[in-house]
C-alpha distance (Angstrom), angle and dihedral (degrees) to the residues before:
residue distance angle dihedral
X1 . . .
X2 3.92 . .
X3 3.55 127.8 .
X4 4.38 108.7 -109.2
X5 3.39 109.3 -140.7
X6 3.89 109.3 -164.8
X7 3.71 124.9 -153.6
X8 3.54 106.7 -139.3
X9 4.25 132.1 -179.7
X10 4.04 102.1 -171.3
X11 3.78 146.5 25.4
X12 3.80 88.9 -101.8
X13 3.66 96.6 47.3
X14 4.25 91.5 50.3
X15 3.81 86.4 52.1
X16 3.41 98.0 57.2
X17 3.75 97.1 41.4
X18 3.54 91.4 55.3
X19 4.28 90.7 49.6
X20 3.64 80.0 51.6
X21 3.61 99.2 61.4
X22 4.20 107.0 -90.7
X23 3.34 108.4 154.3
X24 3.81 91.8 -165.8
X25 4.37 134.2 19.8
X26 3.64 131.3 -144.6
X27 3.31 100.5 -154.1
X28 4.23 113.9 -150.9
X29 3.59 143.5 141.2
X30 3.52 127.7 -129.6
X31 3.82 111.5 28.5
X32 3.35 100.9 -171.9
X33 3.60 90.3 64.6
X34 3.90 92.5 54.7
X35 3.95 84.8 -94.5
X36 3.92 133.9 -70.7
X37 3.54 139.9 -160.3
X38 3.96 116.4 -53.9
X39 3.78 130.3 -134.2
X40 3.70 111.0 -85.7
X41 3.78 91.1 -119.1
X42 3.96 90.6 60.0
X43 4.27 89.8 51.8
X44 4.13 84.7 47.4
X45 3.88 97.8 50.5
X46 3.75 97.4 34.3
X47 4.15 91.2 50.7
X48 3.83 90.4 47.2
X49 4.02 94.6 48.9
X50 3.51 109.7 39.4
X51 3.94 129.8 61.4
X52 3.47 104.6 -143.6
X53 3.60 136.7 72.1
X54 4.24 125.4 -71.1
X55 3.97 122.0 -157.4
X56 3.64 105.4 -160.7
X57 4.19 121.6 -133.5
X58 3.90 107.7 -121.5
X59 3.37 96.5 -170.4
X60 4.28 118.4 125.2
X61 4.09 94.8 -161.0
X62 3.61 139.2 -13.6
X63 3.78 121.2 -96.0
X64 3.81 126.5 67.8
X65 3.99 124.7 2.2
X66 4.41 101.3 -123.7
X67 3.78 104.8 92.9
X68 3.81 131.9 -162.5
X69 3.42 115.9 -112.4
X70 3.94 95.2 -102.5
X71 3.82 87.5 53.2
X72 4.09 89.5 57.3
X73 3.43 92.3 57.2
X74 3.51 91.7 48.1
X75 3.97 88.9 58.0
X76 3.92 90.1 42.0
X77 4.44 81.4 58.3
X78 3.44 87.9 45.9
X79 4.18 88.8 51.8
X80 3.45 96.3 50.5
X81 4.53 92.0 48.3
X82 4.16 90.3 51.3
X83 3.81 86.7 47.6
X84 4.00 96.1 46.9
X85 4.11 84.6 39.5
X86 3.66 87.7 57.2
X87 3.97 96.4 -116.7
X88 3.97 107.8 173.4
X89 4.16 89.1 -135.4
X90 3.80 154.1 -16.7
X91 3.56 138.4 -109.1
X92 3.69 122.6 -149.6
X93 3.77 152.8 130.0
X94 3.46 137.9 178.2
X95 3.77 135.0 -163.0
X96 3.80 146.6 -158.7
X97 3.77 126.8 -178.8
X98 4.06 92.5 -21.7
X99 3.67 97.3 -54.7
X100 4.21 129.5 92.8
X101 4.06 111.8 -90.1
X102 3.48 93.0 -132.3
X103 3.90 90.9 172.2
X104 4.12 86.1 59.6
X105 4.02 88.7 41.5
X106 3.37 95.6 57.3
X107 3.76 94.1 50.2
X108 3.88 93.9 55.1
X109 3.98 85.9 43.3
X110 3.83 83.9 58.8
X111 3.60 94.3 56.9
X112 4.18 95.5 47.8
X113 3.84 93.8 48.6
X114 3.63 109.9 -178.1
X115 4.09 97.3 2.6
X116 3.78 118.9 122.5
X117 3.34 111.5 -98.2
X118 4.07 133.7 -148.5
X119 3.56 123.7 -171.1
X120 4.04 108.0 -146.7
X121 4.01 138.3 -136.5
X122 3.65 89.3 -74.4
X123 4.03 74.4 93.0
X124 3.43 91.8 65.1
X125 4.39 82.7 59.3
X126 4.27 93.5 59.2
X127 3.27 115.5 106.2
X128 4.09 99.1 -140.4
X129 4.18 104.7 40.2
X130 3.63 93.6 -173.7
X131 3.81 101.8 47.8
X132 4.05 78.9 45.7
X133 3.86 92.0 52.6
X134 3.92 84.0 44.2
X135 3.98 84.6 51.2
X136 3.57 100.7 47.8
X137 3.87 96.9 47.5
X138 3.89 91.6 55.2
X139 3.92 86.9 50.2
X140 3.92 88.0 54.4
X141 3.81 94.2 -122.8
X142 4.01 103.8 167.9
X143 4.21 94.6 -141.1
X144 3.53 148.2 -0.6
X145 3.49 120.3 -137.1
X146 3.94 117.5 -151.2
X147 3.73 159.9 147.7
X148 3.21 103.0 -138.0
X149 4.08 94.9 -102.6
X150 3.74 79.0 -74.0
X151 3.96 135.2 112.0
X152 3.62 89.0 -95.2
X153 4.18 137.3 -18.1
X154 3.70 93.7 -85.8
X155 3.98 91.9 57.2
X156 3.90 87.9 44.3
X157 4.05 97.9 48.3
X158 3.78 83.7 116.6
X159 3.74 94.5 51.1
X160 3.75 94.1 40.0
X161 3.61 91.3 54.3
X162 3.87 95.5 53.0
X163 3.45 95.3 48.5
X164 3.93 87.1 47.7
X165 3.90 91.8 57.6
X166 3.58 89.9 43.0
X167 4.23 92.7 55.9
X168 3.93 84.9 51.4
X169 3.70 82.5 -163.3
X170 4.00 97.7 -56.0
X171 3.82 88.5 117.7
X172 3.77 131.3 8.6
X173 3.74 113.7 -111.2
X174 4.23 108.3 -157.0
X175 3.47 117.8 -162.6
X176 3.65 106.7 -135.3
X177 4.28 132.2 -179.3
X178 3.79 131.4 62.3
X179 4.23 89.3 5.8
X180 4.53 100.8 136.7
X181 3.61 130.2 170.9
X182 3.66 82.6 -82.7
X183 3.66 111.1 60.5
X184 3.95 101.8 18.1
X185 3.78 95.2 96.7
X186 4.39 93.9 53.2
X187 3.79 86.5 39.7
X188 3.97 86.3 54.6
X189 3.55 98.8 39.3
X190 3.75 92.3 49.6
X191 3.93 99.9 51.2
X192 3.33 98.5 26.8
X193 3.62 98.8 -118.7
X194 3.74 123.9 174.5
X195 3.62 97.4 -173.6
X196 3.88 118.3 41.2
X197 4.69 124.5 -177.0
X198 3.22 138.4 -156.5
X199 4.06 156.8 107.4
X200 3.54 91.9 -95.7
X201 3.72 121.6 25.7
X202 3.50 89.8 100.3
């Protein structure tokens, strides 16, 4: 059975995902925006009262994925907090002229050290996914999360599946976006996905 990932922007919310059945939380603010950092308080209370894992959102404002300079060190704060708050993870990703800023990704990996590590939909915004998957495996990022470079997972199956086959199992590719309790188990059994994300696949 695959892993659920739920997408989750409070404390209540990550409560109730987890009584639901998640077997995993990332753990952001501001959905709307496609999710950024929360308050430290939130990481604090939802690590002490749940029992399964929480990813962390690094991610200082909605908007595109290339960051000033003053931004990265924001996110490199923000590292260091999850890690002292006893988050299980990050998730991050960072941009520059359509390709991954690996020189930027391996300073924030720096900062988590030995946390899981999840590499968000800005993927889905490269122009060349399987140099990026490629990329992302030689920076030792755990996952990527995508949609297959499509409106949503179920449009991408396709794409999703490639990029699976490419991976051959050196990093976990989660399909991610408009997966519910509905279609989560054909979108899984058609890519092959062990790990599947979203608001409402649980």
């Amino acid at each position: 059975m695959p892993l659920w990932e739920a997408c989750v922007g409070d404390y209540r919310d990550a409560l109730e995902k987890e009584y639901l059945g998640a077997n995993r939380i990332e753990l952001c603010t501001n959905l709307y925006q496609g999710g950024t950092t929360p308050s430290f308080g939130t990481i604090k209370k939802v690590v002490e009262n749940t029992s399964i894992p929480v990813m962390v959102m690094i991610r200082p404002r909605g908007g595109d994925f290339s960051y000033s300079p003053q931004e990265i060190e924001i996110m490199k704060e923000d590292i260091k907090i999850a890690k002292q708050l006893k988050a299980s993870g990050i998730v991050l990703g960072v941009l520059k002229n359509g390709k991954i800023d690996q020189e930027i990704i391996k300073e924030l990996l720096s900062e988590a050290n030995n946390l899981d590590t999840t590499f968000h939909m800005a993927f889905d915004e490269i122009e060349d996914k399987i140099r990026g998957i490629d990329q992302l495996i030689g920076l030792g990022i755990n996952r990527i999360l995508t949609k297959g470079s499509a409106e949503n997972a179920f449009q991408g199956i396709q794409n999703i599946k490639r990029y699976i086959n490419h991976a051959k199992g050196k990093i976990t590719i989660m399909p991610g976006k408009g997966i519910t309790v509905e279609n989560r188990d054909f979108i899984a059994r058609e890519t092959g996905a062990k790990e599947l994300h979203g608001t409402r696949l649980v």
